[in-house]
Structure formats: structure tokens, C-alpha cells
RODO-2510 file (C-alpha; in nm, 4 decimals, decimal comma):
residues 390
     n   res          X          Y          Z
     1     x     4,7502     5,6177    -0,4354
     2     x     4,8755     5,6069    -0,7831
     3     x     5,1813     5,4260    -0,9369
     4     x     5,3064     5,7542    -1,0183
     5     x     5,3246     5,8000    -0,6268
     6     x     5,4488     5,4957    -0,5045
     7     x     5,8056     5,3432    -0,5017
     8     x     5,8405     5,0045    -0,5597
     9     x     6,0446     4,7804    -0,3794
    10     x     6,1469     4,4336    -0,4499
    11     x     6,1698     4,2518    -0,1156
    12     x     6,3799     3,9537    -0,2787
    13     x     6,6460     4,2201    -0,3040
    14     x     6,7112     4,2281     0,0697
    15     x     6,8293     3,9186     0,3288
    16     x     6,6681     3,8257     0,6936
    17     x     6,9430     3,7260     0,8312
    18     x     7,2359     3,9504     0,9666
    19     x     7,5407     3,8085     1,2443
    20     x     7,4256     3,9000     1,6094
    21     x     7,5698     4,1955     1,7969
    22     x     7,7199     4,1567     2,1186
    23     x     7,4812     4,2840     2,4056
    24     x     7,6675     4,6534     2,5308
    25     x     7,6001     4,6690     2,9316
    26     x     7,7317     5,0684     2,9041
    27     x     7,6363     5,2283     2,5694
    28     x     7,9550     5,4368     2,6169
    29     x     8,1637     5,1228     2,4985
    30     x     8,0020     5,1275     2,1486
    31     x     8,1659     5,2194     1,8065
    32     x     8,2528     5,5689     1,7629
    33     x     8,1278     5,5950     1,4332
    34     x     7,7485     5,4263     1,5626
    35     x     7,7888     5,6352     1,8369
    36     x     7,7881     5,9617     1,6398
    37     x     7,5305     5,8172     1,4692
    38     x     7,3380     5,8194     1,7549
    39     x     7,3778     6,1520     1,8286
    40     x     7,2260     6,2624     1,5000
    41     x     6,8919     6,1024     1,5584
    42     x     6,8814     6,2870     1,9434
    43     x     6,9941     5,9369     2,1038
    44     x     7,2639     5,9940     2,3766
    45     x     7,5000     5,6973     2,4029
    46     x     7,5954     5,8453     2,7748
    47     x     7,2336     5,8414     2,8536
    48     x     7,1840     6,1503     3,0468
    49     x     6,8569     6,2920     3,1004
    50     x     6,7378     5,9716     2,9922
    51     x     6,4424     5,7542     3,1407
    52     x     6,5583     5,4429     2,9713
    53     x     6,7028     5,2896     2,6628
    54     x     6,6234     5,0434     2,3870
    55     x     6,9059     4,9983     2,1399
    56     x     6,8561     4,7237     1,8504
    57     x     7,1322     4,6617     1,5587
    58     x     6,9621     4,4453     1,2958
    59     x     6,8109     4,2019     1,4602
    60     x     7,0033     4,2366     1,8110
    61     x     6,8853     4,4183     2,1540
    62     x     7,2308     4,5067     2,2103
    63     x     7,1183     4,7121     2,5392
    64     x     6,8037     4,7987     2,7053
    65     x     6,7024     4,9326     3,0559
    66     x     6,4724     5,1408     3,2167
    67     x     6,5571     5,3862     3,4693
    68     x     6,2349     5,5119     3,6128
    69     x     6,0360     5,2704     3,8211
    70     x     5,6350     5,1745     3,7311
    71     x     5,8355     5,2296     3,3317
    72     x     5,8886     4,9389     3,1047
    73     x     6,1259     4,8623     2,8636
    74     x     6,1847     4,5592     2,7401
    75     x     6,2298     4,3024     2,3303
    76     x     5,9150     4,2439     2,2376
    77     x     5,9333     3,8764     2,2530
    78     x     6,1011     3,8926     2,6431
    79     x     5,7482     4,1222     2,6603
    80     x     5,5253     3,8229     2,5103
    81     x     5,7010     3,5854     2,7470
    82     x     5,6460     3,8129     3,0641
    83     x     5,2785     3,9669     3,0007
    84     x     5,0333     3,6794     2,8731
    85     x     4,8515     3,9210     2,8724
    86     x     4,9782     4,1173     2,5789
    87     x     4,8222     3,9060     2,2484
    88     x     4,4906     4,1414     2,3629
    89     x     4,7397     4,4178     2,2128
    90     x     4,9577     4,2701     1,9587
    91     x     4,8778     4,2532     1,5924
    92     x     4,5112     4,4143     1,7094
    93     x     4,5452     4,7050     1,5662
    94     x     4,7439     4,6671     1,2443
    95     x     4,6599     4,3585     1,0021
    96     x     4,9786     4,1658     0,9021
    97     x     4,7121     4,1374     0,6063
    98     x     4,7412     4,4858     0,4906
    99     x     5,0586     4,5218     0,2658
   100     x     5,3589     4,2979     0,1497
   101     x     5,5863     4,5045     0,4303
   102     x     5,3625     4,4118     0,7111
   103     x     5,3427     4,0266     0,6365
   104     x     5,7186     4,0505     0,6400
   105     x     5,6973     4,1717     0,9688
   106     x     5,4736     3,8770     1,0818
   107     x     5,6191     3,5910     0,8897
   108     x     6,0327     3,7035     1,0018
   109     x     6,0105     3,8876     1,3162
   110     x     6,3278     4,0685     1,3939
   111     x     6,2393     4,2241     1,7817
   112     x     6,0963     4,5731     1,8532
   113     x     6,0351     4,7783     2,1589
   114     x     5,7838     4,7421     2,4275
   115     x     5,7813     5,0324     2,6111
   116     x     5,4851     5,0529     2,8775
   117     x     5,3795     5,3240     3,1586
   118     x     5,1845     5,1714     3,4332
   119     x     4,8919     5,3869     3,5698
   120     x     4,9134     5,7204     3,7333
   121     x     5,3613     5,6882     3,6878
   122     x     5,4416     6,0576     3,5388
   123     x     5,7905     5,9630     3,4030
   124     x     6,0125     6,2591     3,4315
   125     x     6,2855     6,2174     3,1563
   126     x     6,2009     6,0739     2,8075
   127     x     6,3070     5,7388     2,7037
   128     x     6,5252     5,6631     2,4071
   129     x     6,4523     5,3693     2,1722
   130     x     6,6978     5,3614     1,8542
   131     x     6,6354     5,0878     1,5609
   132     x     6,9858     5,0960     1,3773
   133     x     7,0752     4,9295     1,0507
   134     x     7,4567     4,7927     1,0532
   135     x     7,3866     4,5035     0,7602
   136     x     7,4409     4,5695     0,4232
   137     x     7,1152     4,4424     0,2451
   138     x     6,9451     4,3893     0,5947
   139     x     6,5936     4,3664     0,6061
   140     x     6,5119     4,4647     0,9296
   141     x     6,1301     4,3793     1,0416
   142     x     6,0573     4,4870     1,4304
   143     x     5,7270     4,5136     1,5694
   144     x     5,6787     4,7843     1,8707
   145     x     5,4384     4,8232     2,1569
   146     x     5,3742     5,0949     2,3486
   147     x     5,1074     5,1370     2,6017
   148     x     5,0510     5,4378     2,8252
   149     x     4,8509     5,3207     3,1025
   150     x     4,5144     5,5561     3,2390
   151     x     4,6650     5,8826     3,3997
   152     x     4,9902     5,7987     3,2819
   153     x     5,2559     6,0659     3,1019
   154     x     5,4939     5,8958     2,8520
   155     x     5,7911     6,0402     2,5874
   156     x     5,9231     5,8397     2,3541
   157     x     6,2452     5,9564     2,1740
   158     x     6,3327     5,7126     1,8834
   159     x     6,6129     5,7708     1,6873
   160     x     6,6702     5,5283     1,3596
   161     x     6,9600     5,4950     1,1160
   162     x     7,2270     5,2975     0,9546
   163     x     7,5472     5,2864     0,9882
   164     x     7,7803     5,5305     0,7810
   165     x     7,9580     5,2604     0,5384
   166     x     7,5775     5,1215     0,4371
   167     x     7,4865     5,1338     0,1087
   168     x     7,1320     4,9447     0,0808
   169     x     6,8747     4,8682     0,3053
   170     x     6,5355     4,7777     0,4066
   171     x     6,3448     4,8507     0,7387
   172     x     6,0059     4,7466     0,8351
   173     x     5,8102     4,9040     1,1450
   174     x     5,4924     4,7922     1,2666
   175     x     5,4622     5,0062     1,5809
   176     x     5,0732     4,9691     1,7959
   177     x     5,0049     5,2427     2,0495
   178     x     4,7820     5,2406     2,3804
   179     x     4,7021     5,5474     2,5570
   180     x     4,4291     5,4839     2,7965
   181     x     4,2111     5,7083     2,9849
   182     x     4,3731     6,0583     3,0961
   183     x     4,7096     5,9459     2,9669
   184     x     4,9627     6,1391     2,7608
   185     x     5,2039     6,0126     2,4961
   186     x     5,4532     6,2274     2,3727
   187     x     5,6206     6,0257     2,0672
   188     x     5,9130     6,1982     1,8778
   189     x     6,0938     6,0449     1,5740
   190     x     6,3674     6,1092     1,3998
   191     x     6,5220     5,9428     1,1174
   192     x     6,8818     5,9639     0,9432
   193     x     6,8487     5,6449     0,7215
   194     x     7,0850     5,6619     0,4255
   195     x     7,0810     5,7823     0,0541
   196     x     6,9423     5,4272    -0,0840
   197     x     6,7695     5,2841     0,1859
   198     x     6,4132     5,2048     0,1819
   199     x     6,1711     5,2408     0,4497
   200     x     5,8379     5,1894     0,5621
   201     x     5,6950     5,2478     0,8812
   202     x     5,3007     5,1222     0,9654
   203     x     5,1503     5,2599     1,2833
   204     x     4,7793     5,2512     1,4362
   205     x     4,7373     5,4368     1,7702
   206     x     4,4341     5,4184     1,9463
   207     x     4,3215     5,6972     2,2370
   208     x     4,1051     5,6560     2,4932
   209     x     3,8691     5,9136     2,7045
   210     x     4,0575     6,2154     2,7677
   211     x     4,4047     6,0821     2,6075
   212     x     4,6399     6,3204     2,4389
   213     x     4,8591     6,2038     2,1684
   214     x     5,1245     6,3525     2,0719
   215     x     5,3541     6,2768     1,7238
   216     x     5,6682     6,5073     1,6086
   217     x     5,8257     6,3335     1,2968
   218     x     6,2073     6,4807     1,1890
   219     x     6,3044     6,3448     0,8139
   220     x     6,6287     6,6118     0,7195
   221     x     6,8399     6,3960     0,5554
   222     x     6,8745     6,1891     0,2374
   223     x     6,6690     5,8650     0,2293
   224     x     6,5873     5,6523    -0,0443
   225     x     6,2199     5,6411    -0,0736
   226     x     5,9729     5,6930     0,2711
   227     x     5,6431     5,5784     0,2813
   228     x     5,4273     5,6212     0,6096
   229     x     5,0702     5,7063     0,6890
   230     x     5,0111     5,6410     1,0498
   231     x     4,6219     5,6191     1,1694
   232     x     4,5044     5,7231     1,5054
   233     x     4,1305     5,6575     1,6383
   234     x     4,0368     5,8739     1,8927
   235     x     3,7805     5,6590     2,0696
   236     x     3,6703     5,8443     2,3915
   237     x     3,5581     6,1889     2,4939
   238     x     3,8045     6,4520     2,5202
   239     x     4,0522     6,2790     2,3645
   240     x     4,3060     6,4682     2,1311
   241     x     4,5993     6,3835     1,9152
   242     x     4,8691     6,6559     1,7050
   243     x     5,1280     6,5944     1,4695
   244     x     5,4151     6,7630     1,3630
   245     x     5,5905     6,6917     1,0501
   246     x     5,9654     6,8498     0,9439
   247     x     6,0516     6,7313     0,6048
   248     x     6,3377     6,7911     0,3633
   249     x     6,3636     6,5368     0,0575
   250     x     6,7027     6,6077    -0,1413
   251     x     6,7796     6,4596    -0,4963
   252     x     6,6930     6,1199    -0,5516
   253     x     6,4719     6,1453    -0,2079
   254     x     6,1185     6,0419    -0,2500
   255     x     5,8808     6,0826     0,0903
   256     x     5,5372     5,9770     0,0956
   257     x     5,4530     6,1388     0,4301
   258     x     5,1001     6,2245     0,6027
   259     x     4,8676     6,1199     0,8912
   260     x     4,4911     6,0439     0,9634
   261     x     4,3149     6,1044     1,2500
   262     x     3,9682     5,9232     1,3282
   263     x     3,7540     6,1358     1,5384
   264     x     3,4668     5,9170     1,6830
   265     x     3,3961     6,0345     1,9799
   266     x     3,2593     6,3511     2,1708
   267     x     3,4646     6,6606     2,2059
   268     x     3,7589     6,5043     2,0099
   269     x     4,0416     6,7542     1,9020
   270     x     4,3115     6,7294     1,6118
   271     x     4,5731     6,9347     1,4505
   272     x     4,8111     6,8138     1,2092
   273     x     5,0643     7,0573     1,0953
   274     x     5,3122     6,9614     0,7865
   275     x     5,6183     7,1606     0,6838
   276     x     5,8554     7,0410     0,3376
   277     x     6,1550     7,1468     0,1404
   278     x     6,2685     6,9321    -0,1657
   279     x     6,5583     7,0776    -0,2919
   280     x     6,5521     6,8161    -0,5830
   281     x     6,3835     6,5163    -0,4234
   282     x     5,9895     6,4224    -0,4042
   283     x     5,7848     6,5147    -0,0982
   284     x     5,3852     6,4109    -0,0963
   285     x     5,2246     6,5630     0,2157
   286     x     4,9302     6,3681     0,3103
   287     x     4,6705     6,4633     0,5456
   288     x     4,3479     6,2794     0,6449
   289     x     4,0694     6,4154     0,9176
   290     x     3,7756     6,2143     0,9374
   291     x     3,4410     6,3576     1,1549
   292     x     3,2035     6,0805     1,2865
   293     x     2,9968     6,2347     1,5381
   294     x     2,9049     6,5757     1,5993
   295     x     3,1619     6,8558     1,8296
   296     x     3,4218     6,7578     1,6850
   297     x     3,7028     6,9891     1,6242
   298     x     4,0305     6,9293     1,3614
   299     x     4,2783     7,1319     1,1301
   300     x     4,5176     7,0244     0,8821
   301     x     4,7995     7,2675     0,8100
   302     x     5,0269     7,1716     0,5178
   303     x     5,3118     7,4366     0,3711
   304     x     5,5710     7,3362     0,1238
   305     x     5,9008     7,5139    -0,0200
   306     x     6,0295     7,3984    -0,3219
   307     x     6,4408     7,4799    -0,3966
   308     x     6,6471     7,3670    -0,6706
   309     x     6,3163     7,1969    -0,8597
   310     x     6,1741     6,8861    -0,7326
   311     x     5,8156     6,8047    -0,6624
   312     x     5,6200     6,9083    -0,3765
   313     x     5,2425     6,7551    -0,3668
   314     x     4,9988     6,8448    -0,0696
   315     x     4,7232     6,6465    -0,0194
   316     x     4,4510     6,7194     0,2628
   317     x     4,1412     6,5454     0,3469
   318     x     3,8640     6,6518     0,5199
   319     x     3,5451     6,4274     0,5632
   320     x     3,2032     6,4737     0,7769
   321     x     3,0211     6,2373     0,8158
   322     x     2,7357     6,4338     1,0596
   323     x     2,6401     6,7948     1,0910
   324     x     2,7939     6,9802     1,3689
   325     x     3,1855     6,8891     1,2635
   326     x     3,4223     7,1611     1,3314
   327     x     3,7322     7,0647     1,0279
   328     x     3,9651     7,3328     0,8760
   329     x     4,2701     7,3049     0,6370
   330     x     4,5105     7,5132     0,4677
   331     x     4,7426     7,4001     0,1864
   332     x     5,0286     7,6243     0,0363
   333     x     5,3107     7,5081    -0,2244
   334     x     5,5765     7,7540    -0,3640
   335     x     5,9018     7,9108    -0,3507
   336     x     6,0716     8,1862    -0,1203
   337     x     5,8526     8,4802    -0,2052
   338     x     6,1394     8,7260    -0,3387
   339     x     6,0536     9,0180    -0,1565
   340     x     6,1357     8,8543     0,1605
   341     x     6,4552     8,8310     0,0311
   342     x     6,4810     9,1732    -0,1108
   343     x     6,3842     9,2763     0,2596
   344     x     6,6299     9,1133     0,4702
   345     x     6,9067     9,2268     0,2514
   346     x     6,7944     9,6022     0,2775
   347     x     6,8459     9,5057     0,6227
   348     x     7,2034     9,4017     0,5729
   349     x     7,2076     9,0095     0,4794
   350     x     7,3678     8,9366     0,1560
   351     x     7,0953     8,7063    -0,0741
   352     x     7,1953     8,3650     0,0239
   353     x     7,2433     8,4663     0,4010
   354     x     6,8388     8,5889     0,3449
   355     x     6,7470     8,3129     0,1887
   356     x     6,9407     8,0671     0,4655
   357     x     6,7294     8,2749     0,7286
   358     x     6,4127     8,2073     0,5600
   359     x     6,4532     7,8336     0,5210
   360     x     6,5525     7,8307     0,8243
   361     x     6,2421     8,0121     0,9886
   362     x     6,0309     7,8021     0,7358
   363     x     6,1580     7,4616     0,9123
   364     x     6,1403     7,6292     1,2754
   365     x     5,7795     7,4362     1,3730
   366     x     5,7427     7,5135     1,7583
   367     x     5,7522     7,1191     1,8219
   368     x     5,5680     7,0670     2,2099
   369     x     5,7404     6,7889     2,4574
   370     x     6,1101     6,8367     2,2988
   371     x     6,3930     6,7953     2,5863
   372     x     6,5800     7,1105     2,5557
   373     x     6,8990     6,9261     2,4577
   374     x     6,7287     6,7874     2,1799
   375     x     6,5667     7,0525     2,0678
   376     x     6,9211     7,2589     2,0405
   377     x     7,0445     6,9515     1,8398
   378     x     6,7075     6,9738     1,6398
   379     x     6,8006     7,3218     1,5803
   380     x     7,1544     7,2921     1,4795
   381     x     7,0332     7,0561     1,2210
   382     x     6,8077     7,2388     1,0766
   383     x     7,1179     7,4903     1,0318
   384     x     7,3717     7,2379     0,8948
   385     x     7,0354     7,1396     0,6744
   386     x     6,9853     7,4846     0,5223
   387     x     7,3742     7,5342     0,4721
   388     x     7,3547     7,2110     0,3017
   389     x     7,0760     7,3561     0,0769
   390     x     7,2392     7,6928     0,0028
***
């Protein structure tokens, strides 16, 4: 990664320490204006058709429950105190070695999620986890867990944000995932973080004989600067993993976005498909598929728009490292093609109602495991999104 591609941030800019938040036994008593918040990231103060909640401000579990039995949901360090057991997980996957942001994380801990399945529990409705940035200059640093045990079926919904009066901020996510044999994670996220704040997620999944992983990532509105690159290892046979990416980087928005996907085992499967629109900002699409042993099958699919200038920079990987890989990828960066536009108005549309409808379409990715109330929130954001750009 070059400097040109990086953003740098100075961690001395940002404090540790923020006041603690009162715990909320009913979300429903919160702040309207955090509450609307909420909303905009798909989490649902009122809690229906939930499984469960996890709500942190700063550095505060201000509420957290779990309303499906064999599901857990619990602060990280209540999880370390319960489950002994849990150091075989923690910092395992991800080195608080590997980067300046991850050290934080390890040297000044601010909570995180622990959200666990026990084996063979289906749950039903998905649970909601939101990380949520009240501070001015907070640097929040929460490390997650989430482990789906064998023949389990987990979905995640996590929401993060700030609060509408921040200006700057910093957050730091070192989230490890479990899936275990015949288990199914379902992991959407979707952040609304703020027009100057900084953020930079580090996640390591690992999947385990006929695991499915599943990762939908929702980025619409401005941010500061973005940088993620989340790896997954699929370690037994059959197992699979698919991500879905919806970006939109506006002026001053830089987003340094992909995934990788290790396939080192038998019959592995991967698909990661990647959709962008700056309409001023920077988006770099990153996408990594790596063979290791033979019947494996993978495709990358990465398509950007660029509106109003900007920069839009795809960047797919493929490597095989044995004969008998199966890896595909196709790459495409441009601008509305104009006869699309000179065919929806023949149909009727004046040109920036047929240019809303193709942005619109162009953001539409099919995303698998969405609750249908979130996915008719997804989908009136993606409309006040394209108005936005119009």
C-alpha cells in the first residue's frame, strides 16, 4: 500500500478517556437525537424483531441482553470473567503487533461485544450490536468476539456512529470470528460515522468444515477516511464465505475498502462482490483470493461509478498456489454510460430522474440474510443517497 493510498492519522490527536454513560434498562428511554441515530445504521431502539442487543457509548455498555436462549451477549471483559475459557480465542487471531491502531486496542481497552451461539441453537431474529461515538475527540478502542458454535445459525446486525453534534473522532475495532463446523454467520454492518471521523476496523474470521460466512458491509454516508481489509481463512472442507460491499465516498471521503479470503482447504467456495460511487471523495476497492490446494472455487466482482470527479481505484487479486484452482474476477471503473440515459428518457424520465434510477439500480446489490425491515430502510437510503448525489 502506498503513501499515496493511505491516510495518516495522528493518534496523539485523540483522548482515552470519555465520562461514563448511565446503563439504559429500556432503550426506548434514550436521547432522541441517538435514537434516530440508531435508526440510520438499521438498530431499533424499540427492539422488535430483535434477538438481542449490545449498545456501547464510548467506553460504556449502556444496555445489553439477549433474548433467545442457548444466545450470548455479553462486554467483553464480563465475557473474560465468565468463560476462562475464552484467552484460546482472544487476541489469536489478530496480532496487537500488526499496526499502531491495534496496539491501541490492546494497551487501552475500551469493551466490545461477545456475542456467542452455542451448538445446534438456530436463532430466529438477528441480534443488534451498535458501537456509538458521543465524545468529542474520543478514541474509542473495543475488541469483539463472536463465535458461532458447530451447527449453529447466527446474524449479527451492527450499526456504528456518532452522535450528530460530533465533530472529530477516532474508532478502533478489533473484531475475531468463530464459525465452527456446519455453522452459519450472517454478519451485516453498517456505518454512519461523521464527516471528520477516522476509522479503522481489523477483523480475522476463521471457518471451519462446512461453515458459511457471510459479510454485507453498508458505507453511504460521509466519513473521514476508512481503512479496512478483513481476512477470512477458510480452514475445513466445504466451507464458504461471501461479501458484499455498498460504497459511496462523497467529497473529502477517502475509503480504503476490500477483503481476502484464504482458501486452504478442499471444496472451499468464495465470492466477493464490490459496488462504489464517489461523487467527489476517494474509494480504493480491494480484493484478495488466495488458492492453496486444489478444487477450489472463488470470484471477485468489483464495479465502480464515478460522479462529480473523484477517484475510484479497483484492485483485485487472484493467486494459485496449485493447479486445479477454480478463481475468476471482473473489474469495471467508469461513468453512467449515456445511452442509458438517453433510453430511459425516451421512455419518459427527464435526465436527472434517469440518471437517479441508474444510481440507484447500480447500488441495488441483492444483499442475502437482510431482515426485511432493514432491508426497506437499506433501500430508502440508498434513495435519500442518490437524491443527495443528484
Amino acid at each position: 500500500m502506498s503513501d499515496v493510498e493511505k491516510i495518516r492519522v495522528n493518534l496523539k490527536s485523540y483522548r482515552d478517556d470519555a465520562d461514563p454513560h448511565d446503563y439504559l434498562p429500556e432503550l426506548t428511554r434514550m436521547d432522541a437525537e441517538d435514537a434516530q441515530q440508531f435508526l440510520n445504521v438499521g438498530v431499533d431502539p424499540s427492539e422488535s424483531g430483535r434477538g438481542g442487543s449490545f449498545i456501547q457509548m464510548d467506553r460504556s455498555v449502556v444496555h445489553c441482553k439477549s433474548c433467545q436462549p442457548g444466545v450470548e451477549i455479553m462486554g467483553i471483559s464480563q465475557a473474560q470473567k465468565q468463560h476462562e475459557w475464552l484467552e484460546d480465542y482472544i487476541w489469536k487471531s489478530v496480532s496487537p503487533e500488526s499496526d499502531p491502531f491495534t496496539s491501541r486496542v490492546k494497551e487501552t481497552p475500551h469493551e466490545g461485544y461477545f456475542i456467542r451461539s452455542l451448538p445446534g441453537v438456530k436463532s430466529h431474529q438477528p441480534v443488534q450490536a451498535c458501537l456509538y461515538i458521543a465524545s468529542e475527540k474520543f478514541s474509542q478502542h473495543v475488541h469483539n468476539i463472536v463465535i458461532a458454535e458447530e451447527d449453529s445459525e447466527l446474524h449479527i446486525i451492527t450499526g456504528c456512529a456518532t452522535a450528530p453534534h460530533l465533530v472529530s473522532g477516532l474508532h478502533v475495532g478489533v473484531s475475531e470470528f468463530y464459525i465452527k463446523k456446519g455453522a452459519k454467520l450472517t454478519f451485516t454492518m453498517i456505518h454512519d460515522w461523521g464527516e471528520k471521523i477516522n476509522v479503522r476496523p481489523r477483523t480475522v474470521t476463521r471457518v471451519a468444515e462446512g461453515g458459511i460466512f457471510i459479510s454485507n458491509y453498508i458505507s453511504l454516508r460521509p466519513v473521514g477516511s476508512l481503512q479496512m481489509f478483513p481476512t477470512t481463512y477458510l480452514e475445513g472442507r466445504g466451507a464458504m464465505a461471501r461479501f458484499n460491499s455498498i460504497l459511496v465516498a462523497s467529497k473529502g471521503s477517502h475509503l480504503d475498502v476490500g477483503s481476502r479470503v484464504i482458501l486452504s482447504a478442499p471444496e472451499t467456495r468464495a465470492e466477493i462482490i464490490s459496488r462504489g460511487i464517489t461523487t467527489g471523495g476517494t474509494i480504493i476497492a480491494r480484493g484478495d483470493l488466495v488458492g492453496k490446494v486444489a478444487g477450489v472455487k472463488a470470484h471477485l466482482e468489483c464495479k465502480g461509478l464515478i460522479l462529480n470527479n473523484g477517484i475510484m481505484h479497483a484492485i483485485p487479486e487472484l493467486s494459485g498456489h496449485v493447479p486445479g484452482v477454480e478463481m475468476s474476477h471482473e473489474a469495471a471503473v467508469g461513468k453512467i454510460d449515456k445511452r442509458e440515459i438517453e433510453y430511459l428518457m425516451a421512455r419518459g424520465l427527464d435526465e436527472e430522474s434517469a440518471v437517479s434510477t441508474i444510481v440507484r439500480g447500480f447500488l441495488n446489490v441483492d444483499i442475502e440474510g437482510l431482515p426485511p425491515a432493514l432491508k426497506q430502510k437499506l433501500d430508502q437510503t440508498v434513495s435519500e443517497t442518490q437524491k443527495d448525489m443528484m
